[in-house]
MDAnalysis code that builds the backbone (N, CA, C; Angstrom):
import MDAnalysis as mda
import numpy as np

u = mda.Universe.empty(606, n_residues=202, atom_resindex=np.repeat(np.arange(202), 3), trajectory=True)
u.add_TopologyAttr("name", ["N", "CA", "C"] * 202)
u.add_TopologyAttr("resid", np.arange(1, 203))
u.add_TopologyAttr("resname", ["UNK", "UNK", "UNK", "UNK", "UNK", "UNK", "UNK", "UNK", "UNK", "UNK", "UNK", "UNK", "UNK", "UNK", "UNK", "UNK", "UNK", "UNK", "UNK", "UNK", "UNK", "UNK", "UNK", "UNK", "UNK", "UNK", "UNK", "UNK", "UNK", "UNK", "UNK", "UNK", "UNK", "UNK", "UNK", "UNK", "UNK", "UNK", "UNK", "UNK", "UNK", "UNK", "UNK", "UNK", "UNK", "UNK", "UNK", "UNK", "UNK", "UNK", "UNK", "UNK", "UNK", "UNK", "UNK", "UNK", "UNK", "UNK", "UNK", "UNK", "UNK", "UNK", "UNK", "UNK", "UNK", "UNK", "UNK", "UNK", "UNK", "UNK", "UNK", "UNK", "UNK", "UNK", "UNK", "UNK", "UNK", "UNK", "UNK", "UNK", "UNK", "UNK", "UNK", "UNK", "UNK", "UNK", "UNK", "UNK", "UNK", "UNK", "UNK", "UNK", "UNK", "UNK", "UNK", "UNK", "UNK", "UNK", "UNK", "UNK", "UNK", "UNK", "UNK", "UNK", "UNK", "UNK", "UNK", "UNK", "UNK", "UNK", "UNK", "UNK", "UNK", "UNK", "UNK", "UNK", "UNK", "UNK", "UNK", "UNK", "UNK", "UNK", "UNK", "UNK", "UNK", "UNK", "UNK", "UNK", "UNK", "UNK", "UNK", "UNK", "UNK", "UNK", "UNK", "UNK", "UNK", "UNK", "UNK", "UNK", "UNK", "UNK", "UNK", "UNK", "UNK", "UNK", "UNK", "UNK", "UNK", "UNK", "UNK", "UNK", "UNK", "UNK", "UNK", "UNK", "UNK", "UNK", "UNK", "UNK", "UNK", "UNK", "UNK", "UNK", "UNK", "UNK", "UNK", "UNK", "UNK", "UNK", "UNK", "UNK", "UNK", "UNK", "UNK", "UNK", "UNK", "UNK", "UNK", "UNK", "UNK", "UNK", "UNK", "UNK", "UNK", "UNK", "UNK", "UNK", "UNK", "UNK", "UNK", "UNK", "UNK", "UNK", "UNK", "UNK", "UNK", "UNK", "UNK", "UNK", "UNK", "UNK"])
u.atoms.positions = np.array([
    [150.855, 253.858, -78.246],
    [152.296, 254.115, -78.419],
    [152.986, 254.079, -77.075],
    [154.330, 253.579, -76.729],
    [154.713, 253.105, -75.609],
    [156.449, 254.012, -75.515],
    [156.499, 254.525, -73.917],
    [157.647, 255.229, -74.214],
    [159.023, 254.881, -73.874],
    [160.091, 254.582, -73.893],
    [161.129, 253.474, -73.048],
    [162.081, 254.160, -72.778],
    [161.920, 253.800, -71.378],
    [162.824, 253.899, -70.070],
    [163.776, 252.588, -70.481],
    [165.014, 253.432, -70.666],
    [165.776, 252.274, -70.565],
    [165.536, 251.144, -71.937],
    [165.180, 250.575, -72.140],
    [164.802, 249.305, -73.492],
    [163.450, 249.225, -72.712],
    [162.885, 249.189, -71.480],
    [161.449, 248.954, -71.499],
    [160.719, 249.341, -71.758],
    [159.513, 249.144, -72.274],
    [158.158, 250.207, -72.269],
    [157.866, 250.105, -71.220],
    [157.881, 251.339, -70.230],
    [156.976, 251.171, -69.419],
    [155.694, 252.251, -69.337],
    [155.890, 253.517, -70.180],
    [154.818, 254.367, -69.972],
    [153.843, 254.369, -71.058],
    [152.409, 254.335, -71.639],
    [152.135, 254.309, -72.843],
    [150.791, 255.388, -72.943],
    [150.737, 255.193, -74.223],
    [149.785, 256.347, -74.186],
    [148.341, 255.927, -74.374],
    [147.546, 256.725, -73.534],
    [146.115, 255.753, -73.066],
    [145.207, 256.116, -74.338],
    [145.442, 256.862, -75.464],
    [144.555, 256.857, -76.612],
    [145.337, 256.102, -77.846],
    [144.510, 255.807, -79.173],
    [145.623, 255.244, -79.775],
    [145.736, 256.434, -81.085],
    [145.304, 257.934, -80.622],
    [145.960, 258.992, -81.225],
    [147.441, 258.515, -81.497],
    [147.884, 260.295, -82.312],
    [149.310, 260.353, -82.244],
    [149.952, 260.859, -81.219],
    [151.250, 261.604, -81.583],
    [151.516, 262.156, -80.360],
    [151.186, 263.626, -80.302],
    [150.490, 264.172, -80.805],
    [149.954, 265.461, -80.674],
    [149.367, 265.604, -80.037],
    [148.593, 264.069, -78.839],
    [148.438, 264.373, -77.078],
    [149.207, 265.147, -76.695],
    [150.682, 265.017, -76.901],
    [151.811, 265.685, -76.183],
    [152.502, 266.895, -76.383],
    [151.619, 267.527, -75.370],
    [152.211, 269.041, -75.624],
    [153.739, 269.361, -75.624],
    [154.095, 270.629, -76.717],
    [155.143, 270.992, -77.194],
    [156.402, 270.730, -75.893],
    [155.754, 271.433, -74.633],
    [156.986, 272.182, -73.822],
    [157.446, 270.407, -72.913],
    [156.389, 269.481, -73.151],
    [157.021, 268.053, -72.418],
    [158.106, 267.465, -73.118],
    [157.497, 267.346, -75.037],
    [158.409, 266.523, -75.790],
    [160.185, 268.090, -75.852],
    [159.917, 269.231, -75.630],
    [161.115, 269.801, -75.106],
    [162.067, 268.984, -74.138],
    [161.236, 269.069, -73.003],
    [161.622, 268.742, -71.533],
    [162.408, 267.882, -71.722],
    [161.693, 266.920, -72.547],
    [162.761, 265.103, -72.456],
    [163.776, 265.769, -73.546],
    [163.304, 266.155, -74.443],
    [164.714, 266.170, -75.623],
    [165.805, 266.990, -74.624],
    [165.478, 267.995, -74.000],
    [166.723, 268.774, -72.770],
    [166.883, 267.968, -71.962],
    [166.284, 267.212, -71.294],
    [166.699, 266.019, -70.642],
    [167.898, 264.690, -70.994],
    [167.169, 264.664, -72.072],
    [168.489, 263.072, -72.592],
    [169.772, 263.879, -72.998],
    [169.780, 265.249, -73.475],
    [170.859, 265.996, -73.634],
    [171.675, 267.122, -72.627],
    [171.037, 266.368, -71.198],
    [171.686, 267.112, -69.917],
    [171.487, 268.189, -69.392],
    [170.692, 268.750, -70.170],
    [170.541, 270.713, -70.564],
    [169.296, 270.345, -69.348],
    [168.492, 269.986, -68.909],
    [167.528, 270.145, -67.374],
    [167.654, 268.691, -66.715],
    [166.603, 269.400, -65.436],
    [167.244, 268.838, -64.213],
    [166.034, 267.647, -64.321],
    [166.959, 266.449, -63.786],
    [166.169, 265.031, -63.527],
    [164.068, 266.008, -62.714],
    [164.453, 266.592, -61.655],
    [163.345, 267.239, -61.132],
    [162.373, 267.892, -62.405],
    [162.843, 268.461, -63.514],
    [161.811, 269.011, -64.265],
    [161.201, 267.839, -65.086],
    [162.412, 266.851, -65.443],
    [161.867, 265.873, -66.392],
    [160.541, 265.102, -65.588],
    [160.383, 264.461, -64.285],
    [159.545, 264.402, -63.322],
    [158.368, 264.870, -63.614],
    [158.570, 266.153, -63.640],
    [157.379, 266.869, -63.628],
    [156.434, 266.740, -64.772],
    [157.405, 266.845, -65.733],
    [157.082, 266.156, -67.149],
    [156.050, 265.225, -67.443],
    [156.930, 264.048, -66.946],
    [155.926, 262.772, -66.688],
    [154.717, 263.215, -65.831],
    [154.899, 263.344, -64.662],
    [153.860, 263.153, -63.582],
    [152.609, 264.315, -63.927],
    [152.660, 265.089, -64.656],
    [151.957, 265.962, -65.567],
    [150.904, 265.237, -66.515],
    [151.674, 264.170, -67.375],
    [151.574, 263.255, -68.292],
    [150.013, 262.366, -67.647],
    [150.853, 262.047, -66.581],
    [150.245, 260.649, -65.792],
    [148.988, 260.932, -65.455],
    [149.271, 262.609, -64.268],
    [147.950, 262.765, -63.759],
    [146.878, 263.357, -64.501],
    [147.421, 263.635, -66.162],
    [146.198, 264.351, -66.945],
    [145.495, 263.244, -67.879],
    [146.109, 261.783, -67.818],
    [145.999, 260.899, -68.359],
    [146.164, 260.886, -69.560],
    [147.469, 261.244, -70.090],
    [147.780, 261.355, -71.333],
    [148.481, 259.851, -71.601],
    [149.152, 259.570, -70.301],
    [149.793, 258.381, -70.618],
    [149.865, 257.150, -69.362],
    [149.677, 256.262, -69.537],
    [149.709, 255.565, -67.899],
    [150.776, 254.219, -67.802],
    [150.963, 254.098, -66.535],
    [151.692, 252.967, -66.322],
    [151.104, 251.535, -66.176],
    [151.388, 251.059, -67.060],
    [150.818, 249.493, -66.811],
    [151.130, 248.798, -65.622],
    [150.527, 247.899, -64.679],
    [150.556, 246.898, -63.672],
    [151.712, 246.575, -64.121],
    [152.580, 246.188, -63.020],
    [153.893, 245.183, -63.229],
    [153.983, 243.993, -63.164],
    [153.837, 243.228, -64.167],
    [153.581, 241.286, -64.015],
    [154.946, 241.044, -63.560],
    [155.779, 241.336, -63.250],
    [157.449, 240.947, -62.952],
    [157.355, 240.879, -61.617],
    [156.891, 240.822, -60.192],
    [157.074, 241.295, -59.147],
    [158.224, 240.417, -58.923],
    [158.518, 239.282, -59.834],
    [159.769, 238.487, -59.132],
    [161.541, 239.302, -59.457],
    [161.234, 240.435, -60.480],
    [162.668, 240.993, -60.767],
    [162.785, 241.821, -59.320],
    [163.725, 241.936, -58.956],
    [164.973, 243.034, -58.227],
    [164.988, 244.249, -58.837],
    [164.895, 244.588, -60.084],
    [165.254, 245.766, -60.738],
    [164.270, 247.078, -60.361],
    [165.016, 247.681, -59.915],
    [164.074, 249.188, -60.118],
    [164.449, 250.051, -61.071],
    [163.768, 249.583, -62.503],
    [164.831, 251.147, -63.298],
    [163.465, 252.035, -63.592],
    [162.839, 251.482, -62.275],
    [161.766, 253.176, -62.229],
    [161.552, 253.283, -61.264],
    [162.350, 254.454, -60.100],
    [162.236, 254.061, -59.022],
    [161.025, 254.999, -58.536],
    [160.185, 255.030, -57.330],
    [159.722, 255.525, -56.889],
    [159.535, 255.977, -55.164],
    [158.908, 257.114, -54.488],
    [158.923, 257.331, -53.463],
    [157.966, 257.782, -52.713],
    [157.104, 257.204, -52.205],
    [155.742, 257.442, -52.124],
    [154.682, 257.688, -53.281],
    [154.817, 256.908, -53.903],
    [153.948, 257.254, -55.199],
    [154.821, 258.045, -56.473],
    [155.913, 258.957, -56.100],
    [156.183, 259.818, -57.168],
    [156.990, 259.169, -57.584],
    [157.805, 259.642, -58.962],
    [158.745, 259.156, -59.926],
    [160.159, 259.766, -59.374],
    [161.551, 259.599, -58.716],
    [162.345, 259.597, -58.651],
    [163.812, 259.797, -59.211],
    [163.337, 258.317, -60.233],
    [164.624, 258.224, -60.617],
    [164.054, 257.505, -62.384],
    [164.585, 257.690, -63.193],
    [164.708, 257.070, -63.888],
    [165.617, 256.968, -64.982],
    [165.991, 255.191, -65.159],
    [167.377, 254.792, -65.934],
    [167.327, 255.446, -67.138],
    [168.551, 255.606, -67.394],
    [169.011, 255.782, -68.501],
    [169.858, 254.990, -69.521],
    [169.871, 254.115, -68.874],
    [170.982, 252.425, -69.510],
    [169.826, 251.695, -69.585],
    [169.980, 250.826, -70.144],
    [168.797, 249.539, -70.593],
    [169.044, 248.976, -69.145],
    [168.076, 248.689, -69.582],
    [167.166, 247.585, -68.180],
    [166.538, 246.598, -68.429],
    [166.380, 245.703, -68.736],
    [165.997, 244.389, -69.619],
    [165.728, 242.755, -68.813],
    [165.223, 241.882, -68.941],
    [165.573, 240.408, -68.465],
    [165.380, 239.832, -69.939],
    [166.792, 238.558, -69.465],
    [166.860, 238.249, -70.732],
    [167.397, 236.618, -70.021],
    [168.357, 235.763, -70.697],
    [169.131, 234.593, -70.765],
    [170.540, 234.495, -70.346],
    [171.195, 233.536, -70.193],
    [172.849, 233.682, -70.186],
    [172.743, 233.042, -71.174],
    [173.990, 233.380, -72.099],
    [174.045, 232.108, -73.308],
    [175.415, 231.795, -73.191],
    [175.983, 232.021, -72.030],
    [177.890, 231.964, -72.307],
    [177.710, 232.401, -70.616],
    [178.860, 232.050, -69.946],
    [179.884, 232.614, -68.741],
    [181.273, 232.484, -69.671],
    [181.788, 233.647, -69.711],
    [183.153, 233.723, -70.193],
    [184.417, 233.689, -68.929],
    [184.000, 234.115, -68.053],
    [184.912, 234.307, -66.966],
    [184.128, 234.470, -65.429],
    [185.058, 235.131, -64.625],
    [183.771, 235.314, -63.293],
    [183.298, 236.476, -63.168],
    [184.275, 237.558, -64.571],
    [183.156, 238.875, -64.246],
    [182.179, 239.195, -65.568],
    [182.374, 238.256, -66.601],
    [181.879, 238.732, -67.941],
    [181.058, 237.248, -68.414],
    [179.832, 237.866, -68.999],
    [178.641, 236.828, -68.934],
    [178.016, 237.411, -70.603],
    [177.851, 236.704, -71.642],
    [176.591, 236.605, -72.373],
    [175.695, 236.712, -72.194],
    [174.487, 237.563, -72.876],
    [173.025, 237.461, -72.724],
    [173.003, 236.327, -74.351],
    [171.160, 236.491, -74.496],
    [170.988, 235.336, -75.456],
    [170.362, 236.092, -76.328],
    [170.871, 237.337, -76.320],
    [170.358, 238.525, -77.239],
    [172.118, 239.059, -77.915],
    [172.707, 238.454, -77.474],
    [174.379, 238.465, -78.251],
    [174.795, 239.533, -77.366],
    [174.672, 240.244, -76.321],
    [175.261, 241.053, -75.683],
    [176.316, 240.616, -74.648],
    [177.482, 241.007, -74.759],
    [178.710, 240.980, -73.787],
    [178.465, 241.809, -72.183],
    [178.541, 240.592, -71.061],
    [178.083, 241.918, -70.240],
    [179.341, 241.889, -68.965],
    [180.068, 243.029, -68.870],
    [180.874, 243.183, -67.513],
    [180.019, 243.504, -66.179],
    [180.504, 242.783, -65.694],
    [179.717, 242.643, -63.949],
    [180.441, 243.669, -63.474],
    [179.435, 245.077, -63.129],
    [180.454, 246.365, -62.986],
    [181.033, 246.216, -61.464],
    [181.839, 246.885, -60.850],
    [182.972, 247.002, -59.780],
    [183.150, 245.690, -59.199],
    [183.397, 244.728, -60.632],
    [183.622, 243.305, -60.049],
    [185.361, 243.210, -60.684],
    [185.600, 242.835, -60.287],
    [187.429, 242.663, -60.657],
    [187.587, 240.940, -60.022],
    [187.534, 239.793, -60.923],
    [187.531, 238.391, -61.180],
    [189.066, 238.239, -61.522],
    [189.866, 237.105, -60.902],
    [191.027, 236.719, -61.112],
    [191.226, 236.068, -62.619],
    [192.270, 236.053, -63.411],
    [191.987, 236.016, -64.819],
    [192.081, 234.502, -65.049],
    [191.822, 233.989, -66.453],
    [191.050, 232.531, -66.530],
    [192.304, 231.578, -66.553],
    [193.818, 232.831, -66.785],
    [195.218, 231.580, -66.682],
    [195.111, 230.924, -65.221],
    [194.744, 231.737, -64.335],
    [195.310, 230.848, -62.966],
    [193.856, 230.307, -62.192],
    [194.549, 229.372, -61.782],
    [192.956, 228.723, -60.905],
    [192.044, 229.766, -60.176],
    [192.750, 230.405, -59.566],
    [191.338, 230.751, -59.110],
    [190.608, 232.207, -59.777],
    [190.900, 232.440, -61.246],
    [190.446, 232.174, -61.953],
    [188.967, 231.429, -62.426],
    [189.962, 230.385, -63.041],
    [188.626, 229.273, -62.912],
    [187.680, 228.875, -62.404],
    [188.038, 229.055, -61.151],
    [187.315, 228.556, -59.539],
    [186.188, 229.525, -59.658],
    [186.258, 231.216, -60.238],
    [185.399, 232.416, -60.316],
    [184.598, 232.007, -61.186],
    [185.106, 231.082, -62.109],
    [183.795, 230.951, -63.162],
    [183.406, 230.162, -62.840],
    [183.640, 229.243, -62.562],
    [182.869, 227.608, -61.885],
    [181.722, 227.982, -60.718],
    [182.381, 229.195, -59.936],
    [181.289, 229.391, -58.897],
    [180.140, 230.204, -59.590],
    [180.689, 231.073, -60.358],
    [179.347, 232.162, -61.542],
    [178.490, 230.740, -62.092],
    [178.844, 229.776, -62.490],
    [178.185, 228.886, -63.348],
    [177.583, 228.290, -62.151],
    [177.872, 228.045, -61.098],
    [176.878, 226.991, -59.892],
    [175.662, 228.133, -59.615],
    [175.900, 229.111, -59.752],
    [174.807, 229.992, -58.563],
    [174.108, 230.435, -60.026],
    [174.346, 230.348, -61.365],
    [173.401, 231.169, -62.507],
    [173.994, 230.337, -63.655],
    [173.780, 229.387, -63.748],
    [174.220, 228.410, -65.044],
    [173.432, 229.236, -66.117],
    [174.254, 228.370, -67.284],
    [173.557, 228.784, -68.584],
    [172.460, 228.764, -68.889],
    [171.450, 229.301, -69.851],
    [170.212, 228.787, -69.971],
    [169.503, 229.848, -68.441],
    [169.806, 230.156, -67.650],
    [169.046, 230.915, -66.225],
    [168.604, 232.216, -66.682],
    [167.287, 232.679, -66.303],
    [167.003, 234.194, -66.449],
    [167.810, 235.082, -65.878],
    [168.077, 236.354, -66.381],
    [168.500, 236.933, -65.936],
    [167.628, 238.518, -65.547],
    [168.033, 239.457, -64.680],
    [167.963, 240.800, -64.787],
    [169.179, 241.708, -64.695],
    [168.677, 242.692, -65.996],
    [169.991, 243.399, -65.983],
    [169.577, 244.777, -65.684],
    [171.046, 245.670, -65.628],
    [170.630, 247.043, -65.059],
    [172.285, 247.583, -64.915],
    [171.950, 248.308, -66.356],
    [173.179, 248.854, -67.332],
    [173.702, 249.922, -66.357],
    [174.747, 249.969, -66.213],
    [175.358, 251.365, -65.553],
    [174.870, 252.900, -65.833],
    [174.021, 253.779, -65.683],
    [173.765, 254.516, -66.107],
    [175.251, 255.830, -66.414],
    [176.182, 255.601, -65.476],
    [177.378, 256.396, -65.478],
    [178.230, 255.902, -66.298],
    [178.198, 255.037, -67.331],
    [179.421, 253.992, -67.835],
    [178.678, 253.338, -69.310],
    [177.835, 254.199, -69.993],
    [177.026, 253.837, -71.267],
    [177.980, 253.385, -72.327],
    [179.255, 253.880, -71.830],
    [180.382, 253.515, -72.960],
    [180.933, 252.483, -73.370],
    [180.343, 251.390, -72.154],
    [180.635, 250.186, -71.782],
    [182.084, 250.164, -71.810],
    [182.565, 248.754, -71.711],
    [184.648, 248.051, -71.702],
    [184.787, 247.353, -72.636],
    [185.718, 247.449, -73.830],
    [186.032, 246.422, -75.038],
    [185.091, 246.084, -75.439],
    [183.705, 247.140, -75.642],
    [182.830, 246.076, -76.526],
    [181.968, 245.711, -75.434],
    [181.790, 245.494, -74.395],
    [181.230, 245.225, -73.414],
    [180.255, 245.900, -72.436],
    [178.813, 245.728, -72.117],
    [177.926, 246.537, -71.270],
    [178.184, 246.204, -70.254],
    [178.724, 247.428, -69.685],
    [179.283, 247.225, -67.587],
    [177.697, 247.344, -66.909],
    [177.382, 246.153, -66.031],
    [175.802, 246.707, -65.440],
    [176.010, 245.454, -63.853],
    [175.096, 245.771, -63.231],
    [174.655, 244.811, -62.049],
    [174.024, 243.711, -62.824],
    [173.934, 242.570, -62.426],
    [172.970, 241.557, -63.189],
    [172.740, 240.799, -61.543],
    [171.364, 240.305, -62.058],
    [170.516, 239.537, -60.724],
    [170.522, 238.278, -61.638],
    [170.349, 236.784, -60.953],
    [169.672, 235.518, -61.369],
    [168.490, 235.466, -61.076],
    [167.467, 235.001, -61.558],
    [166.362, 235.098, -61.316],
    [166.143, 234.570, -60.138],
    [165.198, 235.208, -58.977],
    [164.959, 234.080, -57.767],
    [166.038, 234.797, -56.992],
    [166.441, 235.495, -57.211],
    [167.779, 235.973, -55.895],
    [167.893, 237.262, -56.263],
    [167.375, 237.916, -55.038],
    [167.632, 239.234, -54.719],
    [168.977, 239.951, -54.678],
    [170.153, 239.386, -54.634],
    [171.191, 239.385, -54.389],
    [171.695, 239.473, -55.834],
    [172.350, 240.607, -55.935],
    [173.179, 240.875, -57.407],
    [174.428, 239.829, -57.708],
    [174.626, 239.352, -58.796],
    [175.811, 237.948, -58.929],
    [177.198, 239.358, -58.423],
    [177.190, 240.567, -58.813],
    [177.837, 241.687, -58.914],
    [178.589, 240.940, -57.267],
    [177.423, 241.072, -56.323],
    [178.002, 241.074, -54.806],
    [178.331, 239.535, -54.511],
    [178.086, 238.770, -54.936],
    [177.910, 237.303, -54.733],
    [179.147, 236.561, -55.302],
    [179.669, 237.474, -56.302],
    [181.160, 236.843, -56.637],
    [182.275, 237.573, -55.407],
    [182.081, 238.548, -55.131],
    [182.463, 239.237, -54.362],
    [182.291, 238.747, -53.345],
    [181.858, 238.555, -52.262],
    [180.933, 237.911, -50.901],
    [181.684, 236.816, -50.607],
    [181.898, 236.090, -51.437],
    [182.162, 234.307, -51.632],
    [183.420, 234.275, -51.972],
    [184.380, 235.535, -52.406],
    [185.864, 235.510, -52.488],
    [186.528, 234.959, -53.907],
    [185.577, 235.532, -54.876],
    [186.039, 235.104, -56.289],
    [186.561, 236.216, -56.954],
    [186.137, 237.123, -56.458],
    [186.578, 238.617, -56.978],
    [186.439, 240.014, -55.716],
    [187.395, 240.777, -56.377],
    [187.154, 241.782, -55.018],
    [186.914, 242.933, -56.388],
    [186.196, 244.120, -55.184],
    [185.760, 245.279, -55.255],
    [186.818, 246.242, -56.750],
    [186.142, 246.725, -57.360],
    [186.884, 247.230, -58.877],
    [187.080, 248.746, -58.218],
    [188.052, 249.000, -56.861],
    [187.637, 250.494, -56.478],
    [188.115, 251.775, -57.411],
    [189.105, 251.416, -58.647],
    [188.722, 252.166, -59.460],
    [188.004, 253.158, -60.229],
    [187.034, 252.176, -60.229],
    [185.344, 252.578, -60.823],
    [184.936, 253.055, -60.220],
    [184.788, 253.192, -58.072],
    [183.927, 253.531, -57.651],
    [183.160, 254.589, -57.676],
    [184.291, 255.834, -58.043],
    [183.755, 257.260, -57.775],
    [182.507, 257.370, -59.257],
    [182.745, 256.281, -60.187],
    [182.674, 256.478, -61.486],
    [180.636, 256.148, -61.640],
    [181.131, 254.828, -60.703],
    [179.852, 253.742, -61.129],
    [178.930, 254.589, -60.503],
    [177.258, 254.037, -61.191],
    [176.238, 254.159, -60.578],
    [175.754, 253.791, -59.446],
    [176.715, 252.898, -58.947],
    [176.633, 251.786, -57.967],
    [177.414, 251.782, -57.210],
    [177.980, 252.904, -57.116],
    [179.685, 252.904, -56.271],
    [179.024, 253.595, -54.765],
    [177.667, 253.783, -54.974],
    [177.182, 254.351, -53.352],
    [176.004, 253.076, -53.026],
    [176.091, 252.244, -53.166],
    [175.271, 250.930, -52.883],
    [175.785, 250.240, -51.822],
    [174.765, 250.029, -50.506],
    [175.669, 249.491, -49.612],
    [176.443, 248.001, -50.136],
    [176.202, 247.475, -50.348],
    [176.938, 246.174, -51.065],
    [178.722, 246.531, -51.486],
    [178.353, 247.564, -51.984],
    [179.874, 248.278, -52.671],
    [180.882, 249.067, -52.170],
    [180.239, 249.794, -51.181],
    [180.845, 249.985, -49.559],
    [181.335, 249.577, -48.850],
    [180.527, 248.078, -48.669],
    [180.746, 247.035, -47.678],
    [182.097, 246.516, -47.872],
    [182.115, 246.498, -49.435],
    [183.209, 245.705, -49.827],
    [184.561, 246.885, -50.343],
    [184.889, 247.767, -50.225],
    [185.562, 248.850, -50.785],
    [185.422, 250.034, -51.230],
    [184.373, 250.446, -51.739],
    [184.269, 251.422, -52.086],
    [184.101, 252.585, -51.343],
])
């Protein structure tokens, strides 16, 4: 049985028991956890409890080519972990230079990206450059706002990477002068303390 961070599995459980491996006061911990009531530090403990009694383990990572950390770590320990999906998937659409299709039907806003709109050229010019650097059909990695689950119109606000580039399209429309900094959002986003987002306004 496999537990997900985010849409991934990444933790699973090393017997193929039920979950009555899992003692009462952990499956607490997380349920007070996803409902705010304790601290990221106890949920931690939780896991790393989990890990080192071998109730549950982390599989090898075959991805070493994603960017994404939605499990972060710090010398070995567990840190951080997402709470927004975290996923690689497809583009199946560029709608504009801040809003992109996955090929799973999801609408996605490129968060503290603010793209000139599609009436005036440059405009256009924002999507033409989104389509040169991550055409259709390109892998993607995503990495949902954890502060902003509410998404915009229907829309999941997140960072997205192209595959092969370390560099978020988020900063790269930005960088290249297709869109500036959404400083709105900043205090808001997950990402509003990222040097990238700094650099540029925030």
């Amino acid at each position: 049985m496999g537990f997900l961070l985010g849409s991934i599995p990444l933790l699973t459980l090393t017997s193929a028991e039920d979950e009555s491996l899992i003692p009462e006061w952990i499956k607490n911990t997380a349920k007070f956890w996803v409902e705010g009531n304790v601290s990221d530090s106890e949920f931690i403990n939780a896991l790393q409890y989990m890990i080192k009694n071998g109730i549950i383990e982390i599989p090898e990572d075959d991805s070493s080519s994603s960017p994404l950390d939605c499990l972060t770590t710090n010398n070995g320990k567990i840190v951080n972990v997402e709470k927004g999906d975290c996923y690689t998937d497809t583009i199946s659409r560029i709608v504009d230079g801040d809003t992109i299709h996955d090929g799973s039907g999801n609408s996605i806003r490129l968060v503290l990206v603010d793209s000139p709109e599609m009436n005036t050229d440059e405009g256009k010019e924002s999507k033409k450059y989104l389509e040169s650097i991550c055409p259709v059909r390109s892998t993607i990695h995503v990495d949902e706002d954890d502060n902003q689950l509410e998404g915009s119109y229907g829309r999941m606000i997140a960072k997205v990477y192209c595959q092969g580039n370390n560099q978020s399209l988020n900063e790269k429309i930005i960088e290249n002068g297709h869109g500036t900094i959404y400083k709105r959002f900043c205090s808001v986003s997950e990402f509003g303390n990222e040097d990238w987002s700094i650099k540029y306004g925030c």
